[in-house]
C-alpha positions, 0 to 999 in steps of 0.5 A: 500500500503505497502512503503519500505525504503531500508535501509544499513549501513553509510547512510544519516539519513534524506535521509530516515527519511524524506521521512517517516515523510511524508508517514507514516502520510497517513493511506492508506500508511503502510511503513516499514524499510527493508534492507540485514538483520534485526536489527540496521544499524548506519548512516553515521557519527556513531551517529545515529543508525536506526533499519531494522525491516524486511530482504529483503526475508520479502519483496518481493513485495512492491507497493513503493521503497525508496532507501536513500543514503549516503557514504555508497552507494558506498558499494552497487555498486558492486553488492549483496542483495541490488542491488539484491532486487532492480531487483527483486521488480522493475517490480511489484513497483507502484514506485522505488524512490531514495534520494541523491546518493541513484540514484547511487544504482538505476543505478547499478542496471540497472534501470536507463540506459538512464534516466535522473536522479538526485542526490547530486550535488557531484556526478553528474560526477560518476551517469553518469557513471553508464548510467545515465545523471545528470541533476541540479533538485530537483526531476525527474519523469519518471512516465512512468519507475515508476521512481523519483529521488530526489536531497541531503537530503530535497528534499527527502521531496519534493519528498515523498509529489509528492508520496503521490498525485500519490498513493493517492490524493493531498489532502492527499499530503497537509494534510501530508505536514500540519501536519508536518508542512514543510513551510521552509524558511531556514535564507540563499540563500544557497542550491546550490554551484552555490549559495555560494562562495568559502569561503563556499564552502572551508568549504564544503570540510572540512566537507565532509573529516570529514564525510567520 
């Protein structure tokens, strides 16, 4: 089964990475980096460069889509080969899966009209703009659409452990989440604005500027 994470310029390192660590450990899984062309795509702060090893035109037909996301999703969201391949694929995936604001792509390319859908708590109010209705979970299922969204950055990991009991077995699952080790027991209680307090949330603010 081939997974293809659709990869673009000014997107969230871990938002695709992480759903790879998991995926690429199943031997039943073969999983490939596409995007609008081959070669390197610089996430979203410029440090990290991650490498499109084959254009969309390679791809046509994937069992699985992960779409990442990222400040530079809003790029996508006027249409063009990205959202383009979306429409394509969608109707023959086992799967089209989203991380973070990668939902924002999914519901441009209509394929969310009507879902519940998640994403980065930031952009609750701009995901239901483009049809979808926002709801606070770490991963949504629609197993009936093929559709999962995932929540910011980690639960990407959550979500790619749920993938790997769909496509193959829950033992597949634990053996994947054994082998890279994901046991988090991060040192604060700090996942969710609703859990922080406005000093935190302060900073959160200062940060976002700097990334953007």
């Amino acid at each position: 089964m081939q997974v293809a994470i659709a990869l673009f310029p000014r997107l969230t390192a871990l938002d695709a990475i992480g759903p790879y660590e998991v995926l690429q450990r199943i031997p039943d899984l073969d999983v490939v980096f596409t995007g609008e062309q081959r070669g390197e795509v610089r996430t979203e702060n410029g440090f990290l460069g991650l490498t499109v090893d084959a254009a969309f035109d390679e791809v046509p037909a994937p069992d699985v889509v992960v779409v990442p996301g990222g400040v530079g999703t809003r790029e996508l969201l006027g249409g063009g080969p990205y959202l383009d391949w979306l429409r394509a694929v969608h109707p023959r995936t086992r799967f089209t899966t989203s991380v973070c604001s990668g939902s924002l792509a999914l519901a441009a390319a209509g394929l969310l009209d009507g879902l519940t859908a998640t994403t980065h708590w930031s952009i609750y109010d701009f995901l239901r703009q483009y049809g979808a209705e926002p709801v606070q979970q770490r991963v949504v299922e629609h197993l009936d659409r093929r559709i999962i969204t995932a929540a910011g950055v980690s639960s990407g990991i959550d979500m790619a452990l749920r993938l790997a009991e769909l496509l193959v077995d829950d033992v597949a699952a634990r053996a994947a989440q054994v082998f890279i080790e994901y046991d988090p027991q991060p040192p604060f209680d700090a996942g969710h604005p609703s859990k922080v307090d406005a000093v935190v949330m302060e900073r959160v603010g200062e940060y976002a500027k700097i990334r953007s």
